[in-house]
N, C-alpha and C positions, 0 to 999 in steps of 0.2 A: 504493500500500500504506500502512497507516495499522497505529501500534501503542495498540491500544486496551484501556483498563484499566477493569477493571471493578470494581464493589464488590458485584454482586448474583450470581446465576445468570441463567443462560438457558436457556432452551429447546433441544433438540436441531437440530430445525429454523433457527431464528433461528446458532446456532453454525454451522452447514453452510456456509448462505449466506455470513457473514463468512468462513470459513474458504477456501471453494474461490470466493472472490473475490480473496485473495491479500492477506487482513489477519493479523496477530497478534494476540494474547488473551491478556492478563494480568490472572488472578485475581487479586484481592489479600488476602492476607494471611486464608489458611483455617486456621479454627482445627485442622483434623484434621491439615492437613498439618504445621503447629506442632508441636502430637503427636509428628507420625512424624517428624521432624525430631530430636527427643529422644530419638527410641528409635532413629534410627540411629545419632546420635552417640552411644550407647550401647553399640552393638555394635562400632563403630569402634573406641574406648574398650579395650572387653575385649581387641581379637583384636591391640593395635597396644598390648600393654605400658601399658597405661594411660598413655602418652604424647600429647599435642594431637596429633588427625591431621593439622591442616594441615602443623603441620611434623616430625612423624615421623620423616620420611625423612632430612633433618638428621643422624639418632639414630639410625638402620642403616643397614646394607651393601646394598648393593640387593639380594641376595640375602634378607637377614633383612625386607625392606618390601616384595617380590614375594611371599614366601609369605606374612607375614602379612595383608597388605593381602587379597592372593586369600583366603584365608580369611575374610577377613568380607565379601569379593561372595559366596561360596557358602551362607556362613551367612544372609545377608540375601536371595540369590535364593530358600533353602527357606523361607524366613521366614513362615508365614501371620501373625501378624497386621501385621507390615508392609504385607502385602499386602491386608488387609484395610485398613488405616487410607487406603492409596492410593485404594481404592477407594469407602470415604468421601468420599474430596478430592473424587471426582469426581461424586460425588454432590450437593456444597456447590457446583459450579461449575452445576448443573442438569443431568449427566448422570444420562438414565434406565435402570439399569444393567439391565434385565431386559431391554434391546434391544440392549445393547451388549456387545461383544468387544474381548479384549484377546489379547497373543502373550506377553509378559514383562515381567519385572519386576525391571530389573539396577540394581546400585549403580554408578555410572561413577567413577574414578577418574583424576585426569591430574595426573601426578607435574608440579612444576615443573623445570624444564632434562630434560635427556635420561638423566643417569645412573642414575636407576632404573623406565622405562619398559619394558615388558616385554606381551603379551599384551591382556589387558584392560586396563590400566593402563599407558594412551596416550593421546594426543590423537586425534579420528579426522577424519578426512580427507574433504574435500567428496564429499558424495553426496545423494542426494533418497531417501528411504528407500522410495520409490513402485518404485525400481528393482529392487529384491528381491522385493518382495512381488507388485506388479502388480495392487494394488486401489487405486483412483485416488481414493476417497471416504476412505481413511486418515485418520486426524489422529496428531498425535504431541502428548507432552505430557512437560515436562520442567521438573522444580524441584533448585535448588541447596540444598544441605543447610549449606554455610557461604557469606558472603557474597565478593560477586563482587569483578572489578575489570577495566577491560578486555581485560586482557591473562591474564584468568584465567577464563572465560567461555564462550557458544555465541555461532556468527557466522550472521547470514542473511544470504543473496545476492540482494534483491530484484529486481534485474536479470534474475534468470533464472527470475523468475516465469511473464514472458512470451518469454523467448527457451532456445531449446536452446542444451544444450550435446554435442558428442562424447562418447560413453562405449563403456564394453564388455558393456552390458547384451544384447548380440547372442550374446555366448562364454560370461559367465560363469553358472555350473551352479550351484545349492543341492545337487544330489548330491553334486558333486565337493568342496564343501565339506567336507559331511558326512562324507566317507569321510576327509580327510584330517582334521578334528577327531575321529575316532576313532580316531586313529593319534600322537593329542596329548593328554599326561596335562593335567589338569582346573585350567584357570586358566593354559595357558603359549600361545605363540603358536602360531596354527596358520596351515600354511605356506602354505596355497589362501587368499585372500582371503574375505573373513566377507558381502562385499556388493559389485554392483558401484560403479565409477570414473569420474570423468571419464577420456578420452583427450588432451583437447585443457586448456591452461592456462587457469585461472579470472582474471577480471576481479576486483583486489581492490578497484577505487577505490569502490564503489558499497557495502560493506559493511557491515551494521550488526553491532555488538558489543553484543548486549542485558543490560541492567544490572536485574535487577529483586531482590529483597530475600528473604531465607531466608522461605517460609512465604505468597511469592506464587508461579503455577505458569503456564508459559508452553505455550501452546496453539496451533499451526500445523498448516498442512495437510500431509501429510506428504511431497509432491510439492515443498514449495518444497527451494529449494538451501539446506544448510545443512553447519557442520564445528564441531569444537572450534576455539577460538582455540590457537592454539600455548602452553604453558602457558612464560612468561616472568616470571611472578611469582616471590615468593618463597614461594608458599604452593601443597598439593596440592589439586585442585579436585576438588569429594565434588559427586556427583549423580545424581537418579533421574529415571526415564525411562517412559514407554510406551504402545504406540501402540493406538491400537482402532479396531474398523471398527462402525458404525450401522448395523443391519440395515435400517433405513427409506430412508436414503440410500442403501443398494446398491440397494434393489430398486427408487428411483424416480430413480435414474442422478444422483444430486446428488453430482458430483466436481469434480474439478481437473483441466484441462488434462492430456493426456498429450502431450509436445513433443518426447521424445526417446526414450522408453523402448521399444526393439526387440523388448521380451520380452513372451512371450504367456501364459504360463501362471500365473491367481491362485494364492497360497498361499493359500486361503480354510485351509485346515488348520492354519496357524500359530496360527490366533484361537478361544479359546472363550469362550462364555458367562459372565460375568460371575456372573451368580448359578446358573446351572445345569452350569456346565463343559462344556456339550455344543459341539461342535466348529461350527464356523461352516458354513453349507449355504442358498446363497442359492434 
C-alpha cells in the first residue's frame, strides 16, 4: 500500500484502479475545499457561542456542547451549499459527477477525552464501511476542517487490506437500526448500533495515523479497515466525510476484495445522483 499525493486530478478510471488496489489518495490542497472549510468554521462559529470550536468544550457543560455542537451537524447536514462546494472538491480531484453517487454528507465531531462524547460526537470504532453498504466498488473520502495531530486524526489498518477480520456483519440489520433511530430524538445516541463491528481484536502495530493538512482530502476504498484515532489531544476534531459509488465501476465489476463481509444485500438506495438526485439503479 503506498500513500500517494497528488497535485492534479484524475480520471475516474485511473482512481478505481489505485483505489481497489489498496492505495491512499491525497489531494492537495483544493481551493473549493479551502472554501468550504471557511464556511464551516463559520457555522461552527455561530451554533458554539462564537467560541474557537476546537476548544469549546473547555467552555460548556457537556450538556450545553452536545446540543450545540449537534446543532451545527444538523444545520451543516441540510446545508446545500456546503454540499455543493463538497461536490466541487470532487470535481477538482477529477470526479465526473454526472456518473457519480453519493449517501451523505455529515460534519464529524470527536470531543477530546471522554466527558463530552455523546451520539455523533464520538470517536468511531474500526469498521470497513463496505460492511453496511455491501457495494465493494465504494470509495470514501474524508477532509479535516482544522488541522491534525496524531492523536487527533483517522487511523488505517493496512494489514487488513489483504486479511479478514471477525465481525457481525452476518446479525447486524439496517432495519433494526432504523426503527430504533426512530425511537431516538435527533442528534443523541441510538441504542442499535449505526454499522457493523469487528468481533475478534484488531492488530494495532501495523497502523497508520494519516496527517495531511486543512484543505487536502483523503480518498480510500471504502473496504479498507479504518476508525477515529481515540481523541487524546487537547483539541475537538471537526471533519467531513463521504462516500460515493461510480456507476462505470459497478457495472464493469472494478472493486475491492470482499474478505469478510457475510452480508448480501446492496444499499444501492443509500446513493443518489450527484447532479440528478435520482436514486442509484445499476
Amino acid at each position: 500500500m503506498k500513500i500517494i499525493h497528488l497535485d492534479r486530478a484524475i480520471d475516474d478510471r485511473q482512481r478505481a484502479k489505485l483505489l481497489f488496489s489498496g492505495h491512499l489518495l491525497v489531494y492537495r490542497q483544493r481551493s473549493s475545499m479551502l472554501e468550504l472549510i471557511d464556511y464551516t468554521r463559520s457555522i461552527l462559529r455561530a451554533e458554539l457561542a462564537d467560541l474557537e470550536p476546537t476548544i469549546a468544550q473547555q467552555h460548556l457543560t457537556a450538556e450545553q456542547f452536545l446540543q450545540a455542537s449537534g446543532a451545527a451537524q444538523t444545520r451543516f447536514r441540510t446545508d446545500v451549499k456546503a454540499r455543493q462546494l463538497f461536490f466541487q472538491v470532487l470535481r477538482q480531484c477529477g470526479v465526473k459527477t454526472h456518473n457519480c453517487y453519493y449517501d451523505h454528507f455529515p460534519l464529524r465531531v470527536v470531543p477530546f477525552s471522554n466527558s463530552h462524547t455523546g451520539a455523533h460526537r464520538a470517536a468511531i470504532g474500526h469498521h470497513r464501511d463496505t460492511w453496511g453498504s455491501n457495494i465493494h466498488c465504494q470509495q470514501n473520502w474524508w477532509a479535516p476542517i482544522y488541522p491534525l495531530t496524531s492523536d487527533r486524526t483517522i487511523a488505517i489498518y493496512p494489514t487488513y487490506w489483504q486479511q479478514a477480520i471477525a465481525n457481525n456483519t452476518h446479525s447486524w440489520s439496517f432495519r433494526d437500526f432504523l426503527a430504533s433511530r426512530a425511537q431516538t430524538k435527533t442528534e443523541r445516541a441510538v441504542a442499535y448500533p449505526s454499522a457493523p463491528s469487528p468481533t475478534a481484536k484488531v492488530d494495532e502495530s501495523a497502523v497508520i495515523k494519516l496527517l495531511i493538512e486543512p484543505g487536502d482530502v483523503l480518498n480510500f476504498a471504502s473496504a479498507q479497515l479504518h476508525a477515529s484515532v481515540p481523541n487524546s489531544s487537547d483539541a475537538t476534531r471537526y471533519s467531513v466525510e463521504m462516500r460515493t459509488v461510480h456507476l462505470a465501476d459497478l457495472r464493469a465489476n472494478r472493486q475491492a476484495p470482499n474478505l469478510d463481509n457475510a452480508a448480501t444485500e446492496p444499499m444501492y438506495a443509500w446513493f443518489k445522483n450527484i447532479e440528478t438526485k435520482m436514486k442509484l439503479n445499476p
